[in-house]
N, C-alpha and C positions, 0 to 999 in steps of 0.2 A: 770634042777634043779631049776632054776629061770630066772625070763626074763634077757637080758643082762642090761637093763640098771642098773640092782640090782650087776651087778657080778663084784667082786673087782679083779683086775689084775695086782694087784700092782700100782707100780708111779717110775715116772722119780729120784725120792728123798729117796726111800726103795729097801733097795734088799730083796726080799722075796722068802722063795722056793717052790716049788709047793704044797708038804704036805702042810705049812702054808695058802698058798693061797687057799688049797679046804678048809680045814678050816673054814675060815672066810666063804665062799662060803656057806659051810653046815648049819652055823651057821645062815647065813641070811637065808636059805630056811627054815632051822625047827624050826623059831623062836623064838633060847634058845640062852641063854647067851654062849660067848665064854670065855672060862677060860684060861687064857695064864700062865703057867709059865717058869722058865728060870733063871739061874744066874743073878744079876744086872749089865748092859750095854749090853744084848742082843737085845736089842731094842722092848721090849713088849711097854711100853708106844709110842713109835713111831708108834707101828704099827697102834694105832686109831688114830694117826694124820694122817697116810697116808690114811686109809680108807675113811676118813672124805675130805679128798683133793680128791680124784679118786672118790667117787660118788658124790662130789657135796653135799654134806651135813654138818649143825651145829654139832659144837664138846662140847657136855658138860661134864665137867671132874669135878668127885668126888674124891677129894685126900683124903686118910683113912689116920688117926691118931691112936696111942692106946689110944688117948680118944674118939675117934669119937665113935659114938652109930645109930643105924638105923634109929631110930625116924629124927634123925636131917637130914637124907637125902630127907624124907616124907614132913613133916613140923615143922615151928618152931610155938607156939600161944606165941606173946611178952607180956605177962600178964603186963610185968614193963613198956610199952610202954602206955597201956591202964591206967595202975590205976593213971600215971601221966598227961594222959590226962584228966581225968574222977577228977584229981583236981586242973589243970593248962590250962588246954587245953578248946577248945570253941567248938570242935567239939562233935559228936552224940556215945557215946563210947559205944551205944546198938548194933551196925553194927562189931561184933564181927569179920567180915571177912575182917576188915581193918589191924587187929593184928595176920592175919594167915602169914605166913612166908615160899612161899614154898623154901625146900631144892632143889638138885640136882637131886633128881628122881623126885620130884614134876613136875622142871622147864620140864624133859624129856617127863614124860607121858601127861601134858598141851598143848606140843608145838603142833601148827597145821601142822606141817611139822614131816617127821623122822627126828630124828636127831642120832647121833655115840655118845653112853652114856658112857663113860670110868669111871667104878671103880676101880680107882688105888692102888692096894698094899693090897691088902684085908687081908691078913695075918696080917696088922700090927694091927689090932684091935683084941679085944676079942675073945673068942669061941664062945660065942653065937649070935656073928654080923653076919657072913653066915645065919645061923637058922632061926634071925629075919629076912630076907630078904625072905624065899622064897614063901609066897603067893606073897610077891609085882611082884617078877619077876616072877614067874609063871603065875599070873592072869593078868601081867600089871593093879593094879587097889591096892587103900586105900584108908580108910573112917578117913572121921576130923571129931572126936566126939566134937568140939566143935559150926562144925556148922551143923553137922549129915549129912556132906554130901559125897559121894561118888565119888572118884574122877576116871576115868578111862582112858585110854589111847587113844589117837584121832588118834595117828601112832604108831606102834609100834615100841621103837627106835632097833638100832642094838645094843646091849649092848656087852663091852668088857669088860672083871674082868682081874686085871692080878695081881700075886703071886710072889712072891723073895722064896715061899715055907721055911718059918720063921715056921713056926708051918702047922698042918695037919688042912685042912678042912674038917668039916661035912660030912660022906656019903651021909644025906639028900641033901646037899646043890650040892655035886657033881654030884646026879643023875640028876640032869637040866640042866648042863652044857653040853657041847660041849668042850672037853679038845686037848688043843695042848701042847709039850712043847718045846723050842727052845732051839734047839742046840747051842753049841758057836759055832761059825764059824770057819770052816776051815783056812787055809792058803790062797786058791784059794776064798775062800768065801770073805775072810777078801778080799782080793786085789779088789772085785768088790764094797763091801763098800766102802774102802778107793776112787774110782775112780769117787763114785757119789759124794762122797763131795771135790775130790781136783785132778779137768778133767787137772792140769799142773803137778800133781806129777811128780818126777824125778826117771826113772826105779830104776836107785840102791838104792836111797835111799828108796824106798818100803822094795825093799828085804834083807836091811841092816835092818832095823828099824823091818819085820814081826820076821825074826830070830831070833832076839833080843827078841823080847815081849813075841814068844813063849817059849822062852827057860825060859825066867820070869815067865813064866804062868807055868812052868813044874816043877820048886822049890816045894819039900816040901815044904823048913822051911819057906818061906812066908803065911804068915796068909790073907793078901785079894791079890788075885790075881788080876793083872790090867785087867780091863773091855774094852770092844770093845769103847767108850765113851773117855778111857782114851789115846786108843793108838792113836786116830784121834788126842786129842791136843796135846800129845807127837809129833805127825807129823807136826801140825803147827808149835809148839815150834822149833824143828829144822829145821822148813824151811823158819822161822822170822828171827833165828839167822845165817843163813847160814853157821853151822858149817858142818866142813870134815866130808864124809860119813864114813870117817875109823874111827873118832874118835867115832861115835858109836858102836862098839863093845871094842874099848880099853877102854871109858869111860862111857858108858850111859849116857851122856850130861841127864839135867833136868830129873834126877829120881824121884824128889819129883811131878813131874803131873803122872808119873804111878804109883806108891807105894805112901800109903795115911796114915801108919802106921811106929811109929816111930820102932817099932821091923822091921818092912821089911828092913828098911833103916840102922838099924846097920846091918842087916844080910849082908847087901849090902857093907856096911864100913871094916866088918871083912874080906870080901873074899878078899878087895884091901888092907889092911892091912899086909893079910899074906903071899902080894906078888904074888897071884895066876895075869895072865895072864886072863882078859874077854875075850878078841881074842881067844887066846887058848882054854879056856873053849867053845865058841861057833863054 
């Protein structure tokens, strides 16, 4: 598929599963973008930190806003930078390529190195921010009509896009991709997570704490379901405070790090209200 030094295998710091892993694999060999979507705390953004750690490569990350716009990834030209030099300044304000700006696909297609370009959250901007992008990432290459020059890619980076799937993207935009989506993690899944970030866990409090989260996560009437992000500092939190492994299912100790909404947390209040037993429910 590609030489080994290219091929990502995961890291000591991700648990990844092998769909994911050929994935990114494919993605390096037929050099298109990988599109990751997934609920928020499956670990899409993590996963171009770990690629970026396992080959030895620069990580530059494009964080999308719903204002961000394409252009601003390209470059920026600081007109207000020049016309205050051009009446304060001593310098030569004809050297127009002093007030080019580049953005984060700039700094990526520039680099003499590859580097792991993460588009973070692409969904959160407009409909027609995908659309604008795809000669850049097709061609790896854009022209600065301010200084007519053509700028092209010296490495191609590995680019990673990843989705919360807030809104649907372009057909266009999706026939260049390379699509994976992550699953939430199982139980068994979860437990290899939990084991890369905290190698002293205490067995029952795992299997007190996973029971618990999942049975949260299995709630209708909860509107955001706690994310894998939130059950790890749920598991700090009660293992700072060293409370009793039982009182996690009679009480849910520190609710408010898994539930982040004030409707989930009455939902939470009415059930010990009216008496119900958490033990017994779980």
């Amino acid at each position: 598929m590609t030489n080994n030094m290219n091929l990502f295998k995961g890291s000591s710091e991700y648990v990844v599963s092998n769909e994911l892993m050929h994935a990114v694999n494919v993605s390096i060999a037929l050099k298109k973008p990988l599109l990751i979507k997934g609920e928020p705390g499956t670990g899409k953004t993590m996963l171009a930190e770990a690629i970026s750690k396992a080959l030895n490569k620069e990580l530059v990350i494009w964080n999308i806003k719903s204002t961000t716009k394409a252009q601003e990834g390209l470059y920026v030209y600081d007109t207000v930078q020049r016309l205050y030099d051009s009446q304060f300044g001593e310098g030569d304000v004809a050297d127009i390529k002093k007030y080019i700006k580049l953005g984060k696909l700039g700094e990526a297609f520039t680099s003499d190195k590859q580097v792991v370009l993460l588009i973070d959250e692409i969904d959160k901007a407009d409909l027609e921010f995908p659309n604008d992008l795809l000669w850049e990432l097709d061609k790896m290459e854009f022209y600065v009509n301010e200084t007519k020059e053509l700028i092209k890619t010296k490495e191609r980076p590995i680019v990673i896009i990843t989705s919360n799937a807030e809104k649907e993207l372009p057909d266009a935009f999706l026939r260049r991709c390379i699509f994976h989506y992550i699953e939430f993690p199982d139980a068994e899944k979860m437990r290899e997570i939990i084991n890369v970030h905290y190698s002293n866990i205490e067995e029952k409090l795992i299997a007190q704490a996973l029971e618990t989260f999942y049975w949260l996560r299995d709630m209708k009437e909860l509107q955001k379901k706690p994310s894998t992000s939130e059950l790890l500092d749920w598991l700090q939190a009660l293992m700072l405070s060293g409370v009793s492994v039982d009182k996690i299912k009679e009480q849910i100790p520190f609710i408010g790090v898994l539930l982040k909404k004030n409707q989930d947390i009455e939902v939470m209040s009415e059930i010990k209200e009216k008496g119900f037993s958490l033990k017994r429910w779980l």
